[in-house]
C-alpha positions in Angstrom: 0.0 0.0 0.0 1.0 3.3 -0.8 0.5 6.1 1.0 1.2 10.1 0.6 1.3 12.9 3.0 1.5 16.4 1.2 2.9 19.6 3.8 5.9 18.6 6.0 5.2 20.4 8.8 4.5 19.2 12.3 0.9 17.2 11.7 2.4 16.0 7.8 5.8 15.0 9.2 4.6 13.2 12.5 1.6 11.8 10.4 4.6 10.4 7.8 6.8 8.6 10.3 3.8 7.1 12.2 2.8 5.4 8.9 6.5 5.1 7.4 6.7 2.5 10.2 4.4 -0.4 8.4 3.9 0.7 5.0 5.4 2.9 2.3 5.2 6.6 2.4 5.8 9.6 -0.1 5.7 13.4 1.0 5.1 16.0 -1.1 6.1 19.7 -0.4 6.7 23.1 -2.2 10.1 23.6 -0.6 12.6 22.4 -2.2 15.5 22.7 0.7 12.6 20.5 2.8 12.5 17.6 0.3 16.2 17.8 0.4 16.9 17.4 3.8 13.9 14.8 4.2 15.6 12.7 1.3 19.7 13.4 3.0 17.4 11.7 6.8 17.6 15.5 8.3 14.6 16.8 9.9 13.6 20.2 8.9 11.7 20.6 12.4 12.6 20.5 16.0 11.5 16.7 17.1 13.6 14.6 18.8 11.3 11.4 17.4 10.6 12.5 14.5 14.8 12.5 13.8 15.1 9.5 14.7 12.0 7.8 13.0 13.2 9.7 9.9 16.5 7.9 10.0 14.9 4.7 10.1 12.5 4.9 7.8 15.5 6.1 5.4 17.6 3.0 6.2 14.2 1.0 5.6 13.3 2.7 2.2 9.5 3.4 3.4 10.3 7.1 3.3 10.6 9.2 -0.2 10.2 13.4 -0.4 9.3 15.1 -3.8 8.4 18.0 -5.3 6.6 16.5 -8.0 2.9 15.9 -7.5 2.4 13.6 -10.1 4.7 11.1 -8.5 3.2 11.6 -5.2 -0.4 11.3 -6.2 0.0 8.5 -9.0 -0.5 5.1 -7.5 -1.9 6.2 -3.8 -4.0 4.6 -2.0 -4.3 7.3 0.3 -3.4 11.1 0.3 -3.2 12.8 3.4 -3.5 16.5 3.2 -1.7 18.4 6.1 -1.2 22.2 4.1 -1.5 25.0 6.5 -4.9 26.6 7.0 -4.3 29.9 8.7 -7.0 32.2 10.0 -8.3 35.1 7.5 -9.1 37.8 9.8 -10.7 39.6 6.5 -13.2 36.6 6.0 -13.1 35.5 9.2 -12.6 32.2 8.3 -9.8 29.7 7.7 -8.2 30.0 4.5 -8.3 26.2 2.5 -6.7 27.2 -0.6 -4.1 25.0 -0.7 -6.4 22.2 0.5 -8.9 22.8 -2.3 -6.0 22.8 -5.0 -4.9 19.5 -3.7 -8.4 18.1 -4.0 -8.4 19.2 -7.1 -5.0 18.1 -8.3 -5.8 14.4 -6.8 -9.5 14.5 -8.6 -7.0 15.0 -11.8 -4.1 12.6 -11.5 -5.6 9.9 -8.9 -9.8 10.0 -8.6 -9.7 6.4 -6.6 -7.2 7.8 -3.8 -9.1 8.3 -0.6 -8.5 11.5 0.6 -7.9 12.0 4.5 -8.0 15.8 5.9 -5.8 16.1 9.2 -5.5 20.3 8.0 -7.9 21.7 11.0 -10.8 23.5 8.9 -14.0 25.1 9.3 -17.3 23.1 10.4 -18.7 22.0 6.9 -15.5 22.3 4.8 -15.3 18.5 4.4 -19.1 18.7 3.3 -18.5 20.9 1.3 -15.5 19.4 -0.8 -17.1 15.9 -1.0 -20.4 17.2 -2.6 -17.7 19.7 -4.7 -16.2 16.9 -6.3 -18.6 14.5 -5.8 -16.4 12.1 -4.2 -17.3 9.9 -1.3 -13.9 9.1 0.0 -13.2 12.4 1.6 -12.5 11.7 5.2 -11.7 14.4 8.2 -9.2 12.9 10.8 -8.2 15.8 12.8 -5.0 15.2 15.0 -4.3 16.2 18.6 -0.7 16.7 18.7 2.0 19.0 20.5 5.1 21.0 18.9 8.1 19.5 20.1 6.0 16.4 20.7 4.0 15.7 17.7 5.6 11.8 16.7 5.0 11.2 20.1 1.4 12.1 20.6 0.6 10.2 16.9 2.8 6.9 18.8 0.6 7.4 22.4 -2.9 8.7 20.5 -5.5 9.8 22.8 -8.2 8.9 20.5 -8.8 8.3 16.9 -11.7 10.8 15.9 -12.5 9.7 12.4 -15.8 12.3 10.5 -16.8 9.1 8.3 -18.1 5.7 8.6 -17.1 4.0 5.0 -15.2 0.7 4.7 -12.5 3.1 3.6 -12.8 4.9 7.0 -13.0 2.1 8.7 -10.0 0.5 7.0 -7.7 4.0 7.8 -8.8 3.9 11.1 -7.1 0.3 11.5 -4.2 1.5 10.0 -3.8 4.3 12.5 -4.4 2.0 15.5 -1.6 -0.5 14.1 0.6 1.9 13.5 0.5 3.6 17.4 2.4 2.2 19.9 -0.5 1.6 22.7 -3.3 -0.9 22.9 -7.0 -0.8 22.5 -7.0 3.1 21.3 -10.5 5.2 21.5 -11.7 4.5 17.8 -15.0 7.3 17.2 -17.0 7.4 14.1 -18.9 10.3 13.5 -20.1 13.2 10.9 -17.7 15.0 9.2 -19.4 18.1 10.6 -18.9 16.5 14.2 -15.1 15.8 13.6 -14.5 19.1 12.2 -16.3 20.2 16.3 -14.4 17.8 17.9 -11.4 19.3 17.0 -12.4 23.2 17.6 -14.2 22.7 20.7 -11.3 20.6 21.9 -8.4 23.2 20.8 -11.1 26.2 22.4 -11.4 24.1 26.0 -7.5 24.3 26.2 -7.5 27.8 25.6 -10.3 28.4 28.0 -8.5 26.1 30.5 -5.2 28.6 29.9 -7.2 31.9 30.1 -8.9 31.1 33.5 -5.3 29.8 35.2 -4.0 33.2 33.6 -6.8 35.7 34.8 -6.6 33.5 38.4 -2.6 34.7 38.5 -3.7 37.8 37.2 -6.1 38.6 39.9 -3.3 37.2 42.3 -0.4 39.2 41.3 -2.6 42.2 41.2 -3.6 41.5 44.9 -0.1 40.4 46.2 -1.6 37.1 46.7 0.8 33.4 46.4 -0.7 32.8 42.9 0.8 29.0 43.0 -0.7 28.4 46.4 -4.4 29.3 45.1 -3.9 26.8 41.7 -2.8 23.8 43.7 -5.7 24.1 46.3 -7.9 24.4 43.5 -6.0 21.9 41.3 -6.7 19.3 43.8 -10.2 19.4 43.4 -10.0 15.4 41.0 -13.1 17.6 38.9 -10.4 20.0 38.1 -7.0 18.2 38.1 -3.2 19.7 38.8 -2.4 19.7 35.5 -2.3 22.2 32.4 -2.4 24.9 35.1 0.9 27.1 34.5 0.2 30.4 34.1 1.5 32.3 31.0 1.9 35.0 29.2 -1.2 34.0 26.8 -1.9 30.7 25.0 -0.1 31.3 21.5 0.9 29.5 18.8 0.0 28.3 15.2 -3.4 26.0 16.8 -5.0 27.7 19.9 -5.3 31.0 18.2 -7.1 30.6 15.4 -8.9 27.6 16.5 -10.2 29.8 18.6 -11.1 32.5 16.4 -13.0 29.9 13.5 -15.2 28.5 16.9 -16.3 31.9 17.2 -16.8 32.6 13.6 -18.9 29.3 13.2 -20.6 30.9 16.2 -22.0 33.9 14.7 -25.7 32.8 14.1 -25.7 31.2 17.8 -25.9 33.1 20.9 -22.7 32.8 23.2 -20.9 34.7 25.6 -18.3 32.5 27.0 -16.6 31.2 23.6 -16.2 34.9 22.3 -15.0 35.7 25.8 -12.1 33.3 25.3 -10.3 35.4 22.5 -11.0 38.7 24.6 -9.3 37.1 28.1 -6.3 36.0 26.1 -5.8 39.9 25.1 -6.6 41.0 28.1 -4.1 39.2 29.6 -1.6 39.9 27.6 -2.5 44.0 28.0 -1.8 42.7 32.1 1.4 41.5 31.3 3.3 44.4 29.5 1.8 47.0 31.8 3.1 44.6 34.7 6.7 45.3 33.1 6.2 49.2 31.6 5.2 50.0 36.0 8.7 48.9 36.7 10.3 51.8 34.4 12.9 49.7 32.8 14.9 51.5 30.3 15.8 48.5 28.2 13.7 45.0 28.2 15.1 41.6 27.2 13.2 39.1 25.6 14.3 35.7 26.4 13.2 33.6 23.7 10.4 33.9 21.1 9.5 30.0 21.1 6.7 28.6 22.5 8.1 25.8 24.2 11.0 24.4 25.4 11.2 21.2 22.9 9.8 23.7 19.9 12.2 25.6 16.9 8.5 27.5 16.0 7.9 31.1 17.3 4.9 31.3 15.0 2.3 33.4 16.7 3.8 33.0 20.0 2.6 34.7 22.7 5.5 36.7 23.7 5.3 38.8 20.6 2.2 40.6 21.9 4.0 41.5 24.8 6.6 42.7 22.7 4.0 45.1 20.4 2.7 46.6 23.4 6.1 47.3 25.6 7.7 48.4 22.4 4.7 51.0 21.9 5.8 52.7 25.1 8.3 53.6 23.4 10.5 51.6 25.7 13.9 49.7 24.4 13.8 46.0 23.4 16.4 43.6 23.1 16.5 39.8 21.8 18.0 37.0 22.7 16.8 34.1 20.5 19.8 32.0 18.8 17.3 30.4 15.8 17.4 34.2 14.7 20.8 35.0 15.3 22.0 31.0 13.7 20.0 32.4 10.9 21.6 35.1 10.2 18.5 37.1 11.1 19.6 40.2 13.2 16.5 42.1 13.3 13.2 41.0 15.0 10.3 43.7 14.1 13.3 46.2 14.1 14.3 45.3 17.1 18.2 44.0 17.9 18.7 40.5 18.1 22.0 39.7 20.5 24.4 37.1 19.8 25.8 36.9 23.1 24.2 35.5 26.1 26.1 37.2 28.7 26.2 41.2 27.0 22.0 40.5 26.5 22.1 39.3 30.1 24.1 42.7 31.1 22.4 45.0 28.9 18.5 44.3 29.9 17.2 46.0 33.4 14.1 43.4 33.1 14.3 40.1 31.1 11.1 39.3 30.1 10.8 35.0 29.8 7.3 33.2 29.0 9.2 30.0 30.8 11.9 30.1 33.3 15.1 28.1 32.7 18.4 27.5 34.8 20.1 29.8 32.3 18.8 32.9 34.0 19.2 31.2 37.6 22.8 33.9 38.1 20.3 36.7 37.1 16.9 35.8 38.4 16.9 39.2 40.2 15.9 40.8 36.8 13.8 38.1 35.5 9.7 38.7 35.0 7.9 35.5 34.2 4.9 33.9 35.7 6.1 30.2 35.4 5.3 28.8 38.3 5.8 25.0 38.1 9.0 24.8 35.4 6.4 23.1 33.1 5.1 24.2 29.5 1.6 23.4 30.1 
């Protein structure tokens, strides 16, 4: 059986070694410097399983890159699309270009593949397609996955949420199960409507479950109060659980965001109040934040790191850079420290330095501003504002 998985990112790549594991798998991408280093056994994204998986799926041969679409798509049985889908904030919806063109491309060069979405899209998008093309075998299988630990959630699944319930559903489904590295997995059928909810309304508690520990802290710091005291005593409450309870500086990112914001938009001919309200707390707190830092008066601020998370090379959308916009609109100076930029090459960050050197950012910030504390700032902690309280990204 063949198998291809067009976009490389973190759901195409994890979603490649997890099948590259029992059966043959192509990738296809735009990038041409990806397909190299896929094809050479070098990762082109920060994933300590997905390395190695790629290396032994190279020394295997069930792993092949390309460029060309006609060789991917000829001869599939499947074709899993994972192309971005980023939020429209003119439409207000996600945008699927690149999903429709490879639907359309497949209808051209292989109608019998099955398609399988994992791309997150709007409620109705799969729908849509499948009456589009009036093809069946158009299946959403959304994925619930981690940066920095993306192979890894595909190996321990949490569920399989597949929006069809065809043979050929039925038959991927199996093929996802065999391919993960725990027994006896949650398998649910449902709608493709329902699967595209799942995975909003899943991706939307998470940020709701950030924005309440955040506005908790808030309230907390605000009031002098011990903001890790108050979590744990209401953590230990088993309905609420001591877990996924660090305050931040805003739940950021390439899903929570704009998962977010296309729940809302698929909202907007059904009263609500406390899904809207999740976008608005996630500003707010964010607005907290940098005024938190401007009080103190510094004349230059640090940023320690624009990634997300510890295990993570992606700064896409991360919360830190709202911080940034609204310190840097006081006028105040900002500083950089972020070695992917400066490995790069890159020594600007939205015109603002980036420093090569640890130590002379270390000595030039009065504040360094860090989402997550690390033992790297342990000789300066006396200038360091974060609101990590349990050394944990979640």
């Amino acid at each position: 059986m063949k198998i291809t998985v067009v976009g490389t990112g973190y759901v195409g790549l994890s979603a490649s070694m997890l099948l590259s594991q029992k059966y043959n798998v192509t990738a296809l991408d735009i990038d041409p410097e990806k397909i190299n280093m896929l094809n050479k056994g070098i990762s082109p994204i920060k994933d300590k399983d997905i390395e190695h998986y790629l290396l032994l799926a190279k020394e295997n041969s069930n792993f092949y890159a390309t460029l060309d679409k006609n060789e991917a798509y000829e001869g599939a049985d499947y074709i899993v699309l994972a192309t971005p889908t980023d939020f429209n904030s003119e439409t207000n919806f996600f945008n699927t270009d690149s999903l429709e063109q490879v639907a359309k491309d497949i209808a051209e060069i292989n109608p019998n593949a099955s398609i399988i979405i994992k791309s997150t899209v709007p409620i109705g998008f799969t729908r849509g397609i499948k009456k589009k093309y009036s093809k069946k075998d158009i299946i959403f299988c959304p994925e619930f996955i981690r940066e920095g630990n993306a192979l890894k959630d595909n190996l321990f699944p949490s569920r399989i949420i597949i929006g069809d319930n065809s043979k050929k559903a039925e038959k991927f489904a199996k093929i996802l199960s065999e391919c993960a590295h725990i027994n006896d997995v949650e398998v649910l059928f449902t709608s493709p409507d329902e699967a595209e909810a799942i995975k909003l309304f899943s991706n939307s508690f998470l940020a709701m479950r950030v924005s309440y520990f955040n506005e908790l802290d808030s309230f907390a710091e605000a009031n002098n109060l011990d903001s890790k005291k108050i979590i744990k005593g209401v953590g230990l409450d088993p309905r609420i659980g001591l877990h996924y309870n660090n305050p931040s500086f805003g739940y950021g990112g390439y899903c929570l965001p704009k998962d977010t914001k296309q729940l809302i938009a698929n909202y907007q001919d059904v009263p609500n109040d406390l899904i809207s309200a999740i976008d608005k707390s996630n500003s707010a707190r964010k607005d907290f934040v940098a005024n938190s830092i401007i009080k103190k008066n510094p004349k230059t601020v640090g940023i320690y790191r624009l990634i997300m998370k510890s295990n993570s090379d992606n700064y896409r959308a991360s919360s830190i850079i709202g911080i940034i916009n609204r310190i840097k609109e006081e006028g105040i100076n900002l500083i950089i420290y972020e070695p992917l930029l400066f490995k790069n090459k890159e020594y600007k960050f939205m015109d603002i330095d980036v420093i090569g050197s640890f130590q002379n950012f270390k000595e030039s910030s009065d504040i360094i501003v860090t989402n997550r504390m690390v033992n790297d700032l342990e000789d300066c902690s006396h200038k360091v504002y974060t609101r990590d309280l349990f050394n944990s990204d979640y």
